[in-house]
C-alpha positions in Angstrom: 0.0 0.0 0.0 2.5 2.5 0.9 4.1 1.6 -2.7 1.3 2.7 -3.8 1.1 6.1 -2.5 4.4 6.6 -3.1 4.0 6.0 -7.3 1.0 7.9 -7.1 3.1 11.0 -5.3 5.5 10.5 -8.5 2.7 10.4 -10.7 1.5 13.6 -9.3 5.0 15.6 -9.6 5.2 14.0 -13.2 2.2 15.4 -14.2 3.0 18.9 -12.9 6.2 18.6 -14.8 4.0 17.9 -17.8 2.6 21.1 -17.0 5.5 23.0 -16.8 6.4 21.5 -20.4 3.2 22.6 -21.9 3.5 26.0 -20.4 6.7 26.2 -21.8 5.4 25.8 -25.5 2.8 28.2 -25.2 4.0 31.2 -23.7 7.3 30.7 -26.1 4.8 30.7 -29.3 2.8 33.4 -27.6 4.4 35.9 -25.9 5.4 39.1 -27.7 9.0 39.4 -28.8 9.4 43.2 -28.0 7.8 43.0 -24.8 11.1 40.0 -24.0 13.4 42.6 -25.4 12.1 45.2 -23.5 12.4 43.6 -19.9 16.2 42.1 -20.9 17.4 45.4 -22.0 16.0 46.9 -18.8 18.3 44.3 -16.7 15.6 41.0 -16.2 18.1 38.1 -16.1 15.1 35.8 -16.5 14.1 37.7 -19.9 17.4 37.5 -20.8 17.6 34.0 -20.3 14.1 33.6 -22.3 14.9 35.8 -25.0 18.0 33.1 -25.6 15.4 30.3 -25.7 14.1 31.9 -28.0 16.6 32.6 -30.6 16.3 28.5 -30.3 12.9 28.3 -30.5 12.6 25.2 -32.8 15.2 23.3 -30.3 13.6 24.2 -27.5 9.6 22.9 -28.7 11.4 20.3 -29.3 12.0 19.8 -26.1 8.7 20.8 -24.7 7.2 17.9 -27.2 9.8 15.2 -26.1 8.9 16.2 -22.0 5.7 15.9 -22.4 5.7 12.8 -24.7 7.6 11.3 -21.5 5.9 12.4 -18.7 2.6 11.5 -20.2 3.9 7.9 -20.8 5.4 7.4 -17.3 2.5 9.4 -15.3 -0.2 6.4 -17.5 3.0 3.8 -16.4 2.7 4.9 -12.3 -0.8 6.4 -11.8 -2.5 3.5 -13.1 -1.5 0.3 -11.6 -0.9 2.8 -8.4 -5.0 3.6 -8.6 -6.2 0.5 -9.0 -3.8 -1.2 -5.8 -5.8 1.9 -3.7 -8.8 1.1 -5.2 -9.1 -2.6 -5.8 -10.1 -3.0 -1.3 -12.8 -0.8 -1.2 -14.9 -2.4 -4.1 -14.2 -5.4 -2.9 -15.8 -4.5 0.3 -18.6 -3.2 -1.4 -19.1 -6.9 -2.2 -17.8 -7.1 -5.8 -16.5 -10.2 -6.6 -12.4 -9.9 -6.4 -12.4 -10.2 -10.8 -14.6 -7.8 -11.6 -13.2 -5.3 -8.6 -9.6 -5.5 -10.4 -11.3 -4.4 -13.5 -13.4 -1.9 -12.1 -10.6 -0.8 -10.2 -8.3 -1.0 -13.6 -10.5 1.0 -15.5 -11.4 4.2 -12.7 -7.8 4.5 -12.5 -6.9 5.0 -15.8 -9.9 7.6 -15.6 -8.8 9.1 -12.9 -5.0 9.1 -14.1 -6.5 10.8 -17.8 -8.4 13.5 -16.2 -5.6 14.4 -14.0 -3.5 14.4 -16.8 -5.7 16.7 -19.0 -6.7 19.6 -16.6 -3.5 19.6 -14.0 -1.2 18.6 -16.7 -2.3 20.2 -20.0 -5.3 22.4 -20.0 -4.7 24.6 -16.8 -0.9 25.4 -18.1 -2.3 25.8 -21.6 -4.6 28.3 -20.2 -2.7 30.3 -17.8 0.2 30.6 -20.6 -1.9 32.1 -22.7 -3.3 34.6 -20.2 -0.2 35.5 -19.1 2.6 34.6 -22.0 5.3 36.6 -21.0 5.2 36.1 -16.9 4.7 32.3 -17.6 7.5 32.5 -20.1 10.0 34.1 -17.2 9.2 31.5 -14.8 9.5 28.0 -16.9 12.3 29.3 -19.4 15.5 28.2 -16.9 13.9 24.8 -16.3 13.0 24.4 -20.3 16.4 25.1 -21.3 17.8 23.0 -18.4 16.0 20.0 -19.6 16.7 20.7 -23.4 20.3 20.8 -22.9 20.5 17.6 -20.7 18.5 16.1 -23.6 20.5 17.6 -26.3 21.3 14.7 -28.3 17.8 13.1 -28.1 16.7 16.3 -29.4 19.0 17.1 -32.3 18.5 13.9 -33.7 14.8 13.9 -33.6 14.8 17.9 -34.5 17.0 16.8 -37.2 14.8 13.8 -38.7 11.6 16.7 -38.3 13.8 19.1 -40.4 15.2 16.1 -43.1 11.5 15.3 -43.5 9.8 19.4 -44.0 12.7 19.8 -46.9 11.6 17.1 -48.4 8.0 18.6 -48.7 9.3 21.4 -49.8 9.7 23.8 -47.0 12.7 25.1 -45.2 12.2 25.3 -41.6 12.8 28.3 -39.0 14.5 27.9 -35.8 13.1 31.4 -34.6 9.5 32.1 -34.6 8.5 35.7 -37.1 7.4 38.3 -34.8 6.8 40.9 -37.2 3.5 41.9 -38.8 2.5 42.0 -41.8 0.8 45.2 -43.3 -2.8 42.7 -44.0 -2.2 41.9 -40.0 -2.1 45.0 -39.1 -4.9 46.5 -41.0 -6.9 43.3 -39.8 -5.9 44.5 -36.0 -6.7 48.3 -36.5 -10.5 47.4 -38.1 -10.8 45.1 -35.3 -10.3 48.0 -32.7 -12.3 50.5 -34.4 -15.5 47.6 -34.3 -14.4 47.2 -30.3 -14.2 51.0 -29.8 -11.0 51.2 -28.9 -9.8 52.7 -32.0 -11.5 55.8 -33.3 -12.8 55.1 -37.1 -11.4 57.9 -39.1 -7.8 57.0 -37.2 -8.3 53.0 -38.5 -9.2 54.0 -42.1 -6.4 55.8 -41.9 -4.1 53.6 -40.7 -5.2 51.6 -42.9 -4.9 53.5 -46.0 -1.5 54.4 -45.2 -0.6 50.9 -45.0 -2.0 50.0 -48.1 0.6 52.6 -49.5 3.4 50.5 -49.4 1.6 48.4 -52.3 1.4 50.7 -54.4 3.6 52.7 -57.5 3.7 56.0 -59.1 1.1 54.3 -61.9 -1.4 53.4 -59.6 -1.4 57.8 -57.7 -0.6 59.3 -61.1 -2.9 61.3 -63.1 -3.3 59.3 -66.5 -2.1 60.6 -69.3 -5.6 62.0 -70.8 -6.0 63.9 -67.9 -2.6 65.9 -68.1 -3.2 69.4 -68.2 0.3 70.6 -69.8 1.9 73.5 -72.3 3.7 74.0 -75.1 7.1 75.0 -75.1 6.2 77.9 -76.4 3.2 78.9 -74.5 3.3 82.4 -72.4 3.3 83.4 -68.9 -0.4 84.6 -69.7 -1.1 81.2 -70.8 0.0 79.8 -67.7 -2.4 81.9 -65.4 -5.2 81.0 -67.7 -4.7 77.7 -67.5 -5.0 77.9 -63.6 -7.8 79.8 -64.0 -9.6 76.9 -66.0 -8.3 74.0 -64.2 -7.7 75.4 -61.0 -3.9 73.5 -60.9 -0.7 75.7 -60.2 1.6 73.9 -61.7 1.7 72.2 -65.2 4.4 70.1 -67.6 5.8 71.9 -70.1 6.5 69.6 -73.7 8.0 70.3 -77.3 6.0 68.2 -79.5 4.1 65.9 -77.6 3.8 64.8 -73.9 6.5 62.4 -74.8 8.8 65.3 -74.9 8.6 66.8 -71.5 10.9 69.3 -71.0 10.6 71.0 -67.9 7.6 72.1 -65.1 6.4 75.7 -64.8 4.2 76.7 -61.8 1.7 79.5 -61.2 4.5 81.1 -59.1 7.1 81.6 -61.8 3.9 83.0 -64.0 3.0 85.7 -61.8 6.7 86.5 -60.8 6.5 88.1 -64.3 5.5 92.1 -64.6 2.5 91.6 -65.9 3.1 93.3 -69.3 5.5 90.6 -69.8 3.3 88.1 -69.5 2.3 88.0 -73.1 6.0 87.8 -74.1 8.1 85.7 -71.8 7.6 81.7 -72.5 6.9 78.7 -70.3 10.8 77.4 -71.9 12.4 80.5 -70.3 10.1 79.5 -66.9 10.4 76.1 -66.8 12.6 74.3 -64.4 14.0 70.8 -65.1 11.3 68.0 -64.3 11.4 65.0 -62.3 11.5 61.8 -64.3 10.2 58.7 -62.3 9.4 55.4 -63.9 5.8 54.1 -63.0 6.9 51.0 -61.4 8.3 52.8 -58.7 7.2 52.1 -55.4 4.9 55.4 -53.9 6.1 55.3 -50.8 10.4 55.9 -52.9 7.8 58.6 -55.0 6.4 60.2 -52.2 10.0 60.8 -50.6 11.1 62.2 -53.8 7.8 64.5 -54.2 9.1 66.0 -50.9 12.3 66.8 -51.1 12.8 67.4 -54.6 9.7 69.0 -56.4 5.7 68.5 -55.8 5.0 67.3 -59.4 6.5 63.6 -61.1 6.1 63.4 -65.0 6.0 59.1 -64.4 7.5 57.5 -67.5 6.3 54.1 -69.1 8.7 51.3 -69.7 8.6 52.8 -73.6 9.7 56.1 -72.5 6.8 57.4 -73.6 4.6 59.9 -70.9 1.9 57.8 -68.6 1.0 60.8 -66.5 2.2 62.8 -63.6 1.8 62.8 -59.7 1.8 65.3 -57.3 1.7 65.3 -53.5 -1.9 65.8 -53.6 -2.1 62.4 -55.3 -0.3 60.3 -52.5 -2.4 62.4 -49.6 -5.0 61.5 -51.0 -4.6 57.9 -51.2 -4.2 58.4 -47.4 -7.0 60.8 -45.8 -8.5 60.3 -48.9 -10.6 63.0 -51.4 -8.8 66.5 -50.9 -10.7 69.1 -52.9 -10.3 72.9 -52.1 -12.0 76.2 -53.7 -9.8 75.9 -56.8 -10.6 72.5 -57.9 -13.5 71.8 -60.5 -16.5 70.4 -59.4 -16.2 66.9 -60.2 -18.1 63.7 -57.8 -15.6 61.5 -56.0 -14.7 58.2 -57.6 -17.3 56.0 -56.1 -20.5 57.5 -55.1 -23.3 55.4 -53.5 -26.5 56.4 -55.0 -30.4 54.7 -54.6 -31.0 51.3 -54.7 -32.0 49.9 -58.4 -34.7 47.0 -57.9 -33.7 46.3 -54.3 -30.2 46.1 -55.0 -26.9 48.2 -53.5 -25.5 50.6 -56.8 -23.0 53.1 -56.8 -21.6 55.5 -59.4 -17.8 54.8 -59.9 -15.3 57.2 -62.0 -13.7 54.6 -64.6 -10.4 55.8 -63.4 -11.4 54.2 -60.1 -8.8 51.2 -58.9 -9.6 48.0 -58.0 -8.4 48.4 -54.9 -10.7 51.6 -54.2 -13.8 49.3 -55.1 -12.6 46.4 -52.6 -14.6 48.8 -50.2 -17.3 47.7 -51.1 -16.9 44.4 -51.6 -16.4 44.1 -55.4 -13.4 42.1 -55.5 -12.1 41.7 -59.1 -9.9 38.9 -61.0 -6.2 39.9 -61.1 -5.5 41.1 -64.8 -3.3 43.5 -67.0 -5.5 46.1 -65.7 -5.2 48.6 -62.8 -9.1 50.7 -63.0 -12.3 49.9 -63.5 -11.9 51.0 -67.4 -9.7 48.2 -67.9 -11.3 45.9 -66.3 -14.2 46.1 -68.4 -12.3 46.6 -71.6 -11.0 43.0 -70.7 -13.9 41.3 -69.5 -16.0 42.7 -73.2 -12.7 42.3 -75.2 -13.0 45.3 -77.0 -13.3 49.1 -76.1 -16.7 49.7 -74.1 -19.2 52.0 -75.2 -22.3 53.7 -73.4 -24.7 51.2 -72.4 -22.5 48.0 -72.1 -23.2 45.4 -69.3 -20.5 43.0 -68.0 -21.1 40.8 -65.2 -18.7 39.6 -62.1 -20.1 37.1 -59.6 -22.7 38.8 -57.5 -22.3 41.9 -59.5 -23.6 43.8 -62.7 -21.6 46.4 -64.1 -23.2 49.1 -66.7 -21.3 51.5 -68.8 -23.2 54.9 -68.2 -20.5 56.9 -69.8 -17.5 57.3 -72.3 -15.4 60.1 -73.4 -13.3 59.5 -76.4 -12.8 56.0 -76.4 -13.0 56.2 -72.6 -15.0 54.6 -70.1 -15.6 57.6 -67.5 -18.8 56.2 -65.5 -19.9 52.7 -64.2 -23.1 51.6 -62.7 -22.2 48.9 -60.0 -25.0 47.2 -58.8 -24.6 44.5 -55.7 -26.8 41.0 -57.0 -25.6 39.3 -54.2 -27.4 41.2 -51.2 -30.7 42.9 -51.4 -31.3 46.3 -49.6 
């Protein structure tokens, strides 16, 4: 009997080691990196001991997985057969023949041993570790490491097997864990706080939107080519202030023959630097300073650096050398805090407008020039193609240039042509099939 109480007592401190093992593999996956670096930096020998374990995080799972394999087999090995001796008397004296009281016995003490097992051994450590990663972390790192280096060997070799075996499927595997996150995760994370109200909602969108940045290029923010207001080399001063006058822009490209011969920039500020009976004489070629030549492939957030340090305006060259448009650092603010219009700027509607349900349906009015991106809001979530607007994307899915009236259909969504301008798609009726009003 006292055998007996004696295994069980080692069945017990097993199963807390088991604990301690599982604990150990949780908060190590869980806890955040910084918040380790943080606390080690600021003199916590026990961070510092757990941010080494886990610069060795593969090893050291490893180890977590082999402790608890062997606890779990020696706790079934001792709590069992320890059980049933302690239990096996009292159902006999409850008059069960000494057979089936073994079995009885037998079987409660495996139950017994698997419960034990699961909540002191697994689910309580799993729990607490992930309620409190980082002080769990502190408190089981020394002993994890302890028991991964005694079990070194053991380890490599079966880590080393693991590893032979994930190369062979085609993967190459990580001995640290990535900490970082992603630009999706972290958009994911801000919507998720403005929905919990712990995030204002104009300060997620525009985290967000300054996020998405990073994904795009100087052809995605540029004004398109058809859109350029520009002047002849030999335009005037004059010319220049009516030109702001009609288009409300203070700054314009200046060509030779065509807009694939840009030559320089000239701004409103140059114009009216000239005495104004002048104006009529001096040209934009004596105003213009040298322009800034950017391919559109390059990334905005490169542009946007170059937008503010060198000049406002871009002219963005095609991979034919040939004049795609132009950006400004209205462009890329706007892709952030989104529309910016002032006094100056012509009245035009913003690139997707929601307007009244048709037959029951969600519609809005979108610019052709819209993105995909931009209609992603909404839920319209097109096929990846040699498009970047809406235009495109319906010149590709008709196969030939649209014209007024024109329907084309995406799952869940009809698209109408409501407008073109030279060859160019400028509005699109999307309405929502998939979800009724």
């Amino acid at each position: 009997m006292i055998t007996a109480w004696l295994l069980l007592a080692a069945a017990f401190l097993l199963i807390l080691a088991n604990g301690l093992f599982v604990a150990a593999e949780f908060s190590f996956v869980t806890v955040d990196r910084g918040a380790v670096d943080r606390a080690a930096q600021a003199g916590d020998r026990r961070a510092e001991g757990l941010r080494k374990a886990l610069h060795t995080l593969s090893f050291e799972l490893s180890g977590a997985q082999l402790g608890i394999t062997v606890t779990s087999l020696v706790v079934g090995m001792l709590a069992e057969p320890a059980l049933s001796t302690l239990l096996g008397p009292p159902l006999t004296g409850l008059g069960l023949p000494s057979g089936v009281a073994r079995g009885a016995a037998t079987v409660i003490g495996m139950v017994l041993a698997t419960v034990l097992q699961m909540v002191i051994g697994e689910l309580v450590p799993k729990n607490w570790a992930i309620s409190r990663p980082l002080q769990v972390a502190r408190a089981v790192a020394a002993p994890q490491r302890l028991f991964s280096a005694a079990c070194r060997p053991l380890i490599s070799a079966l880590n080393g097997g693991a590893n032979r075996l994930v190369r062979a499927l085609g993967m190459e595997p990580a001995e640290e864990l990535a900490h970082a996150r992603t630009p999706g995760e972290l958009a994911v994370l801000a919507q998720h706080s403005a929905r919990a109200g712990a995030l204002e909602e104009d300060a997620a969108q525009l985290f967000v939107r300054t996020l998405g940045l990073g994904e795009l290029t100087a052809e995605s923010v540029m004004t398109p080519r058809v859109d350029v207001s520009a002047l002849r080399h030999d335009a005037t001063a004059a010319d220049v202030v009516n030109l702001t006058r009609a288009t409300g822009f203070s700054r314009f490209p200046v060509y030779r023959d065509s807009l694939d011969d840009i030559t320089g920039t000239v701004t409103l500020k140059d114009a009216i630097a000239v005495r104004p009976e002048r104006r009529t004489e001096v040209t934009v070629d004596q105003l213009a300073g040298a322009p800034l030549l950017v391919p559109e492939t390059l990334p905005a957030e490169r542009l946007l650096e170059q937008l503010r340090h060198r000049q406002p305006m871009a002219i963005v060259i095609d991979e034919y050398g040939g004049t795609a448009g132009v950006a400004t650092l209205e462009d890329i603010v706007e892709e952030i805090v989104g529309e910016v219009r002032d006094e100056h700027d012509p009245g035009e509607t913003p690139d997707l407008l929601a307007i009244p349900p048709v037959a029951g349906h969600p519609a809005w009015l979108a610019d052709g020039r819209a993105r995909l991106d931009q209609l992603e809001e909404i839920g319209l979530h097109a096929p990846h193609g040699p498009y970047e607007t809406l235009a495109g994307l319906l010149a590709d899915l008709l196969g030939r240039i649209p014209v007024r009236g024109d329907t084309a259909g995406l799952p869940g969504w009809e698209l109408t042509v409501q407008g073109v301008d030279r060859h160019r798609t400028t509005r699109v009726r999307l309405l929502h099939l998939g979800a009724s009003a």
